[in-house]
N, C-alpha and C positions, 0 to 999 in steps of 0.2 A: 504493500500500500504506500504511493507517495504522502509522503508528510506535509502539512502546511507547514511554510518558513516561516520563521518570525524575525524580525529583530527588533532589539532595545534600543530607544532614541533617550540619552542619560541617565545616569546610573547611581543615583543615589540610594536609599532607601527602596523606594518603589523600583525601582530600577533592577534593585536585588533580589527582592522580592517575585518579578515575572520572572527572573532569572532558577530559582527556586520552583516556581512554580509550572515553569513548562518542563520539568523533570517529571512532572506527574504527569501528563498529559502525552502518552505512546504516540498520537498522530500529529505531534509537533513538534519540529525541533529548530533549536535556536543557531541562526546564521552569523550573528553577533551583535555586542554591545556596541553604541556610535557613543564618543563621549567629545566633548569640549576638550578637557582635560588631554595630555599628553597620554594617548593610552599607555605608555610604557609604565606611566606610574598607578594604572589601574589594578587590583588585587583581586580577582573575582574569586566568587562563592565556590566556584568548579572550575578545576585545572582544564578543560577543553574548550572553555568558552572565549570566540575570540574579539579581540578588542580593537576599534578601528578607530580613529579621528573624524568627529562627525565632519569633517570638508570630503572625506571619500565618500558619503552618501549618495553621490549624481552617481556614483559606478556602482553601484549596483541597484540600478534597476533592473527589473524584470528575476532579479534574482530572492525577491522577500514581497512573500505576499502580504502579512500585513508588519505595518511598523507599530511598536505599542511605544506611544509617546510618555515617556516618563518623567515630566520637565515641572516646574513650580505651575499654578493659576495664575497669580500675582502680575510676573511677568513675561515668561517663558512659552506658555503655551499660548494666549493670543496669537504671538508672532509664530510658533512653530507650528502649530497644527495646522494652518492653511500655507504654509511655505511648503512642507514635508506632505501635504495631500495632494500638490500638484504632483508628485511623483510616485507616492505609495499613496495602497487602501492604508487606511491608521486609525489608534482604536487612541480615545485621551480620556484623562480624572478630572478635566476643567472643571472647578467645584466653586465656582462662586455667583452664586444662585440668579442676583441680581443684574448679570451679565450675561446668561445663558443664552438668551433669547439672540443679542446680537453675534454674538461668538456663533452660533449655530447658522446665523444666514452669513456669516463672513466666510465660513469653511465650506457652506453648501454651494457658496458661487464658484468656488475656486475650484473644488470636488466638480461639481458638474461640468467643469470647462474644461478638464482635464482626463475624465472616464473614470474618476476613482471613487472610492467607498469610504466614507469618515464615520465616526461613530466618536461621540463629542460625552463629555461629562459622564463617564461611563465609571463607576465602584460602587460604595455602598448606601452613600448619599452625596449628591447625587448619582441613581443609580439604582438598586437593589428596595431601597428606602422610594423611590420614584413610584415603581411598578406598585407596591401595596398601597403608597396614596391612591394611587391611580383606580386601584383593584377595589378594597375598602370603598373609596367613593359610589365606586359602580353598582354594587350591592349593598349600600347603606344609603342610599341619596339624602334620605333625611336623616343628617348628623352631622359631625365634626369631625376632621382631622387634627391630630394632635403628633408633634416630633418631639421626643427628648433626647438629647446626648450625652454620655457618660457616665459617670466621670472616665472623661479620656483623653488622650493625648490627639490634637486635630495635627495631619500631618500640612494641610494648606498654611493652616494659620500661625503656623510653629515656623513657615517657609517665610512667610507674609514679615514677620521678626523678623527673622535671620537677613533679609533682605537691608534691613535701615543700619544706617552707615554708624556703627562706632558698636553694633551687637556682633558678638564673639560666636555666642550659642546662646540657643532661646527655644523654648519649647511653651505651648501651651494646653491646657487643659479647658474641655468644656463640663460645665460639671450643672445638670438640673438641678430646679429646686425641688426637695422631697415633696415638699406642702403642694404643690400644683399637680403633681405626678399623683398624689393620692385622691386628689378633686379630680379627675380624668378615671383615675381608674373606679371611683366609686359611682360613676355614673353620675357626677354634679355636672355632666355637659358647662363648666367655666368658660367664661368669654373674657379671654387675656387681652388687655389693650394692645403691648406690645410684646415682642420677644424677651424685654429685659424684665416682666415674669413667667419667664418660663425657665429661662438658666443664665448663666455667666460664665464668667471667661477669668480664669488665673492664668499667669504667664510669671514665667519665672526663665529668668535673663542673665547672661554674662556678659560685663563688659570690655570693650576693648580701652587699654591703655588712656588716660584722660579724656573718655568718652563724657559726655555731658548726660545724668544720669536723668533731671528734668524735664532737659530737649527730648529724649528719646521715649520717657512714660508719655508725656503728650503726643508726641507723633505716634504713639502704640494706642490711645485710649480715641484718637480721635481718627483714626485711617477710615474710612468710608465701608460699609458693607462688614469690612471685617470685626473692627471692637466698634466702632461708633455707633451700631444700636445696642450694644450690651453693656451691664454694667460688669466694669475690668477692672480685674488686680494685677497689680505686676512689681513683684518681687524681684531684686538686685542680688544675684549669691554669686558664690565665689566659685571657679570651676573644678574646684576638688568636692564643692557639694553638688554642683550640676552632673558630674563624672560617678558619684555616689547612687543619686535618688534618682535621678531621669534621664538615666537614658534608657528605659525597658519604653514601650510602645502600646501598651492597650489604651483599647476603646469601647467602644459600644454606645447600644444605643435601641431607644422601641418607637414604632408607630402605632399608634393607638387612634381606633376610629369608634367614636362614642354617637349610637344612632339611636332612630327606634323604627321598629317597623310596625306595627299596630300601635294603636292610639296611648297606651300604655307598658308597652312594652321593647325595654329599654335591651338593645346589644351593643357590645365591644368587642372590635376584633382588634389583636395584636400582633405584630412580625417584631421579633427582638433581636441583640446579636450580642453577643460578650468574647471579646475579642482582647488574645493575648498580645498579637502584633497586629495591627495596624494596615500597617505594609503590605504585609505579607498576604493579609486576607486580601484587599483591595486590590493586590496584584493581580490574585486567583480570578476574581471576579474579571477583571481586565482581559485573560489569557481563554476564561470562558468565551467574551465576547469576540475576542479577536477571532474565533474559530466560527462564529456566526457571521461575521465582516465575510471570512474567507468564504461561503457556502454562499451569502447572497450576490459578495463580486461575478461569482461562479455564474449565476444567473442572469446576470447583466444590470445589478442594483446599480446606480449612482447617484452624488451628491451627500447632502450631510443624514446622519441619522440620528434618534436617543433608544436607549432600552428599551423604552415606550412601543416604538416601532418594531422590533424584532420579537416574532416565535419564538417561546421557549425549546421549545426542541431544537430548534438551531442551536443552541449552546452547548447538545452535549453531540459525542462520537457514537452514540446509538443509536440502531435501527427504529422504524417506527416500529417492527416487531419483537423488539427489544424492549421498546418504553411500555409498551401495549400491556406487559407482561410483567414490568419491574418496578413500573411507578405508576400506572393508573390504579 
């Protein structure tokens, strides 16, 4: 059986993560990592994987059916998912909500004008978290949607940090409040004005050498989209305690949809996730979609897509008479 090619477009985290995770997947195999970075000074997870400078990326077309873009939201994937779609189908994490909408018709012109397949904000939210609002809504109409996260480490917004000039390392957490999560789940259907009651945002930061410790909490508490609707803490520590307490990766998180269908009669459906890496899951999820990317190129799809759009059954290497038998 030919395998679908994959390759890694940066390698950080996530990066290692698809790396990791197309080891589990027999009908995929990885053609290599593209980094910024001088590959020589790349270390990967597995001694066979090879590592290229992403300027070698014009040479191999035709050689990687899809690219799974592993780049920051912030700044990285804007610019890379419609550069890297004019030449490969690519699967991305673009995870910043209120920008979805134009990111999706910037990559679908470029996709469409070029014959290729994009698949945009693609993990576990957005993503995984997408489809059950989506699902919930469908068979609840009359009700509510409800997201909580955490307590976890956000890999965008930990990114979104690490980006502002004088931050060393910087991680953040999102963390619910318990009291609104138990009004949600006891069926009080709450109508939260905003998001900043529903959870918050800790960040806990290392500085770089005479970095200005005030300039930087304000430019973290007030960045648009990402802390400026929440209420944020952000903690100053030393990098022997950042090296300590955080660098492990979980997360998680539930979608909660509080309905009713009879005049009295109140349901809530839930999809949850408790998650030790982060990364790693969100990878997974990525290397699923990539293999649907690959199956609808197959078909003649183009232009951009979301999870939304695609079959589940495209996601996995099973026959229909496979699923018929193992999962219905």
């Amino acid at each position: 059986m030919e395998k679908i090619k994959i390759g890694i477009y940066g390698y950080g985290n996530l990066g290692k993560g698809v790396e990791i995770a197309l080891k589990n997947n027999s009908d995929m195999e990885l053609v290599g990592v593209f980094t910024r970075r001088d590959p020589d000074s790349i270390e990967t997870i597995f001694d066979d994987t090879k590592v290229y400078s992403a300027k070698e990326i014009n040479n191999m077309k035709g050689k990687i059916d899809v690219m799974v873009l592993c780049g920051g939201s912030a700044t990285d994937l804007p610019v890379q998912t419609p550069e890297i779609a004019s030449m490969f189908n690519v699967v991305d994490s673009f995870d910043n909500h209120a920008n979805i909408e134009k990111h999706f018709n910037n990559v679908n012109q470029v996709s469409k004008e070029n014959n290729t397949l994009a698949l945009i904000s693609c993990g576990w939210d957005p993503g995984l978290f997408s489809l059950n609002r989506a699902l919930f809504e469908a068979v609840l109409p009359n009700g509510t949607n409800y997201v909580f996260y955490g307590r976890g480490l956000s890999q965008g917004h930990s990114d979104a940090i690490r980006r502002i000039k004088g931050v060393k390392k910087a991680v953040q957490y999102t963390v619910p409040y318990e009291e609104s999560v138990k009004k949600v789940k006891n069926g009080e259907d709450p109508q939260f004005s905003s998001v900043r009651e529903v959870m918050w945002r800790e960040c806990f930061v290392v500085l770089e050498e005479e970095a200005d410790s005030s300039k930087i909490e304000k430019e973290i508490k007030e960045m648009p989209n990402y802390f400026e609707p929440y209420n944020t803490e952000v903690h100053f520590i030393s990098e022997e305690e950042f090296n300590k307490n955080h660098i492990g990766m979980p997360h998680g998180g539930f979608v909660l949809r509080s309905g009713k269908t009879g005049e009295n009669t109140k349901q809530i459906a839930e999809f949850s996730l408790n998650l030790e890496s982060n990364p790693e899951f969100t990878a997974s999820v990525l290397v699923a979609y990539a293999r649907a990317v690959y199956k609808l190129s197959k078909e003649g799809k183009t232009g951009a897509l979301t999870v939304l759009d695609i079959p589940i059954a495209y996601l996995t290497n099973k026959t229909q008479k496979e699923l018929l038998n193992s999962t219905l």
